[in-house]
Structures are given as C-alpha cells and as structure tokens.
Steps between C-alpha positions, in 0.01 A plus 500: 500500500121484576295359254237730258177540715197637439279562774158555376270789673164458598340654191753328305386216574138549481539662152681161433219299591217703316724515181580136496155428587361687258701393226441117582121622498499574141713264402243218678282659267706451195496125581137480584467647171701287339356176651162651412622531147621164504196300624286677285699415173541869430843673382673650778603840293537858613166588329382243780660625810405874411118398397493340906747807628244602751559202690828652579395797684187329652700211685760706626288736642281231653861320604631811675144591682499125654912528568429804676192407703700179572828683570717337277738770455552522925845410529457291783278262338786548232761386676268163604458228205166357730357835525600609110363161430162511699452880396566418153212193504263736651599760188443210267167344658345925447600546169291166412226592703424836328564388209267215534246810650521670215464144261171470646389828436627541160232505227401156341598659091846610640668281766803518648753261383506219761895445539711745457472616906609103585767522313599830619424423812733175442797695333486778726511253777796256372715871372446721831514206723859474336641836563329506837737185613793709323411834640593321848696259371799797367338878685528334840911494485742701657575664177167630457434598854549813639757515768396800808570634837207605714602836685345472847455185720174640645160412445493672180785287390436177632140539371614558076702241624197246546320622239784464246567123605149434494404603158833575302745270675614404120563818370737637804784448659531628821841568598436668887388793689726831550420655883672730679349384847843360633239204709374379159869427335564145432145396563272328314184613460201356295751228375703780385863587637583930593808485288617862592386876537465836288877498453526146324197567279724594192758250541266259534277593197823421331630178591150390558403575158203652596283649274265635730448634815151495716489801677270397840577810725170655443598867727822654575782414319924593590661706234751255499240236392356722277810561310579129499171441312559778275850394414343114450279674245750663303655159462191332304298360811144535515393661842170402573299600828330218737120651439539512127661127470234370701193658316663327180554173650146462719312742312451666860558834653733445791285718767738452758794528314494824262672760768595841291444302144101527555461741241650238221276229695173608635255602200502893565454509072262206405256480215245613679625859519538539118193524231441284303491165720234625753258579224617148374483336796124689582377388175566144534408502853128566361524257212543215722326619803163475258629169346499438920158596582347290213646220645387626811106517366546169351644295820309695777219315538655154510723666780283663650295180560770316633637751721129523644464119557858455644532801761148720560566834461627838273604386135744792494774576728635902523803562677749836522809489345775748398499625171735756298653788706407312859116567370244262661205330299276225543596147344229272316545135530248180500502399867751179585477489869231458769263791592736701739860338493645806635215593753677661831842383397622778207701446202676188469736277278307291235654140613532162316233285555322803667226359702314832425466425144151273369504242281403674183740761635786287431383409138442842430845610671691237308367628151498889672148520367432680892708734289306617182297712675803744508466565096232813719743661634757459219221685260420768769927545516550384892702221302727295191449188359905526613648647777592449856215301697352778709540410882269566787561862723544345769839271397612762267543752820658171664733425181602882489669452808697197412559528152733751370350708162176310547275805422637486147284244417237770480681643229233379214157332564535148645361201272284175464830335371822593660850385426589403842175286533584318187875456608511444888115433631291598747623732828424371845794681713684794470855337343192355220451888428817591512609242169204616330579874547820417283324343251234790495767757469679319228178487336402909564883564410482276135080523420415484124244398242696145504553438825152586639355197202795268670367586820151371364544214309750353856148632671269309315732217412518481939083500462473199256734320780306595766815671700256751693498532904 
C-alpha cells in the first residue's frame, strides 16, 4: 500500500508561501508590539494593539512590495535555504531603510517611534527564516512532489524538461517520457529514460502514480494518444500542456514551443485591448514623464557640461526606432558615445566595454540617465514608462526573420522600463533577443497596474546599482 501523498501544484504552493508569509508578518508585528510595550513600561492590552493597528497593514504591505521586488515567493529561490536566506536579508535591510527614510522626514512634534521596525524586522527575521528552512526541509519530499510523464521526447519535451529541473526540481518527480518513435525507446534523454509509447500511457499513469501528465507534442496528435490522455483525465490526473507549464515555471512564453496552443499562449487578448488600463496606463505615463523632465531641467546643465568637456560634440542623440503597430519615430537620448560610432558601418550591437562609448557615457549608461530624455516621447505617446524596449528598424527586419511571433512585440507601445531588461539584460545577438522576446510576451500577455510599478521599482532599484550597458 502506497503511502498518503500530497503533491502540491504550483499555485499551491505559492499561495502557501504568501499565506504563511503573511501571517508570520503580522504576527512579527504582534511581537514588535509587544516588546515595544514592554520596554516602554506600558500595558500590553487590546486597547494597545488596536490604538497601533495601522502598523499591521502598513508593514505588510511594505513586506510584500520588498518580497515581491526581491522575489521571495519564486519557487526556485524557495526551494534554496542560501537564496531564501540572502533574499530574505535584502527584504529585511529595505524595510529598515524606508522606514529610517521616512524617520527622517517625519515632523519634529510627532515622530515615529524608533523601534518597533527593529524588532519587526528581528521577529520577522527569526519566524520566516524558520518556516523557510521547514518549507524545504518537509515540501521538498516525495510525498509532496508531484510525480509526471512528459509526452514527447522532442525538443519541446526535453526543453520543460530543463526548465523543470532547473527551477522546480523539488516540487516534481519525473517519472519518464512516453514516444512513439520506435528509435527513441529505451533511451535516455536529458537524464531522463523513454519508458514506453501512447499505448503504455494509462498503465503507466497507474502504477506510476502519476498525477500528472506534461503534454510536449505541441502539433499533431494520434487519436489513440488523444484518447489515452482523455481517459488519464477521467481518472483524476491533471493534463497540462508544455507551453502553459513553462510560462508558470520561467515566467516566459515558450516562442518556439507553442505549436497549435498559441492562442492559450501568445497574448492575442492582453490589457491593452480592453478600457480601462490604456487610459490608466496613458495617465500615468504623463504623471511621471513630467516628474521626468523636471529632473531633466534640473540635471541638464551639469550633464551637459560634462558631456561637452569629455567628447566635443551634439548633447542629444536621435535615433529611429519601432514603435506600436511597426510605426517608426525618432528616439531622444543624452549622447554616450563618440561623434559618429556608427559612421559607414550601420546598425550594430551595443557591446560590453564598447569602445564606442565616452567616459561620461558610461556613468551616464550605468545610472541610464542617457535615458531620461525619453520621458519626450513618452508625453508625446511614441512610448511607456513600461513596455518592451523599442529596437532599431534595421535588427527588427533582421529579428523578424529569425524569431518566430516577433512582430507581437508591437502589440502595445514599447517602454523606458521593460520586463525583459530588468530580468535578462542587455541584447547583443540574436539568441539575446530571442530570451527577451519571451519575457516581453509574458509581460504583453500578463500587463497590469501592479506589474508595470514592479517593473519600475526592479528599473530603478537596477539604476541605484548602476546595472546599465
């Protein structure tokens, strides 16, 4: 007899997470309270934790702003007690550091209370600290894994199976690939065996105990197949196709990978097409395109001055790009490189340690300050704050031809801050464009009021670091 499992989904387990973390939240607060209380010689009653209740709400939305900019609630940096515990000192370090922001600021007659954030920030620490070593300590056995066969040992296959191992390997068990190419049979492929074809896909799902099944033929499928999946289904098991599982697990679109499931992939039905979010969206985009410019007014002349000294020549650098619908406009940025870098050679790759670029080029490219210029054309509507980088013409006719779906990226206006720049870097080849087209497309497929401001904060949180190319 097999013992009781339990094998957690995906959202299961990130709803377990966010719960648990939010209850150890508040209950960090209850002890800050409490130690507050206690140091300051006062009763510790209910009158006294609902007179400081608004500390409740205000440190767990702070806490789940930081956990999410951090991505605490990734599974893969779940599964990892050195990346929990590094991503949870970061979370820790924030929280002090605007709270400490706002100290300073707070008027003299009413100030802040100096230290109930430490020992939040302490109890919170000690408590999730805790049930992170647990989490992996009991979610990363068998029992709680999820046992599945991947149908297909193609590319699509072996791919989900990469991706799973690289960022789930705790939460499944992966029991073999089902392929009816008679060559493939008793292989192993990807570190994982070909344990049969469509005909021993039920029996297996049996013995196996499988509880789901990965579906990575991404065209034409046999009937028989397609009954064998349908009768796995009526027996409890989750069917789940290859394009869907990876866009869950890498927060990606799988470009090369979506076959006839491209209408349940590729965002055909995004935000964008509704309302209420592009007069949202619009709205914003001229709030902090003016914030922008004032900035702009404020910085130019130092900039100005020491673009001048370092490298003769224009202050401002315009350059066509690709906007919304394939339309082309002219992009404003403070000039980086030498008079000329292109001159008789065309468009090319921005490189590391591009000899092109001057030396106040690479301060201002660091801090993307070459960038503010570009709060113009978000107020004239070329651009976002967020969106898709826009690209040159002349590698977005080269990409077209390599990249499958690329054109969708034209879908909404592209953006100062974009999701794959924030998540993957800087393109200098066309595989570079490729990875950031999935990200983009998750991003078009998924866009909304809270994931544009996560977009911003990674943005300028990659500014203060100086991550810019």
């Amino acid at each position: 007899m097999r013992p009781p499992k339990l094998p957690l989904r995906i959202s299961e387990r990130k709803a377990l997470l966010v719960f648990t973390d939010l209850v150890l939240v508040n209950g960090a607060t209850l002890v800050a309270l409490w130690v507050w209380a206690l140091r300051a010689g006062r009763p510790f009653t209910e009158a006294f934790v609902l007179s400081q209740a608004h500390w409740f709400p205000l440190l767990t939305a702070l806490w789940l702003l930081l956990a999410s900019l951090n991505d605490f609630h990734n599974l893969k940096v779940a599964a990892s007690l050195q990346a929990s515990g590094s991503s949870l000192l970061r979370i820790i370090s924030l929280v002090l550091a605007v709270y400490l922001l706002i100290y300073f600021f707070s008027p003299p007659r009413r100030p802040l209370p100096r230290g109930i954030v430490l020992y939040h920030a302490t109890a919170s620490f000690a408590l999730i600290g805790l049930w992170r070593a647990a989490y992996i300590s009991l979610l990363s056995r068998p029992a709680f894994r999820r046992r599945a066969i991947v149908v297909g040992a193609g590319k699509a296959g072996q791919t989900i199976v990469r991706v799973v191992r690289e960022n789930l390997a705790s939460g499944y068990q992966l029991v073999g690939y089902i392929d009816d190419d008679p060559a493939k049979q008793g292989q192993t492929i990807e570190g994982l065996p070909v344990i049969g074809t469509r005909h021993d896909l039920l029996p297996l799902v049996k013995d196996e105990g499988v509880s789901e099944v990965i579906l990575a033929i991404t065209w034409d499928m046999h009937d028989k197949l397609v009954r064998a999946i349908l009768d796995c289904q009526e027996k409890g098991v989750q069917i789940t196709p290859m394009p869907l599982l990876y866009e869950e697990i890498a927060a990606r679109i799988p470009i090369e990978h979506i076959g006839y499931n491209w209408p349940s992939v590729l965002p055909t039905d995004h935000a964008s097409t509704g309302s209420f979010f592009p007069m949202f969206k619009r709205a914003f985009d001229a709030i902090i395109s003016i914030i922008g410019l004032a900035v702009l007014a404020i910085l130019f002349p130092f900039v100005a001055l020491a673009i001048c000294i370092d490298s003769p020549g224009p202050i401002f650098y315009m350059q066509e790009r690709v906007g919304r619908g394939g339309k082309i406009f002219r992009l404003f940025k403070l000039r980086s490189m030498v008079p000329g870098a292109e001159r008789g050679g065309g468009a090319v790759w921005a490189r590391e340690r591009d000899e092109r670029v001057t030396r106040v080029g690479r301060f201002l490219r660091a801090t993307h300050i070459d960038e503010i210029p570009q709060f113009i054309n978000i107020l004239k509507g070329d651009m976002s704050v967020v969106g898709p980088r826009p690209e040159r013409p002349e590698f977005v006719a080269e990409l077209e031809k390599h990249i499958p779906f690329y054109r969708l990226r034209h879908a909404v206006r592209p953006g100062m801050a974009g999701r794959a720049l924030v998540n993957y870097g800087y393109s200098s080849s066309i595989e570079d464009a490729k990875m950031k087209l999935e990200y983009d497309l998750y991003y078009i497929k998924r866009q909304s009021p809270y994931l544009d401001l996560l977009i911003l904060f990674k943005t300028i949180g990659g500014m203060l670091s100086f991550r810019g190319r």
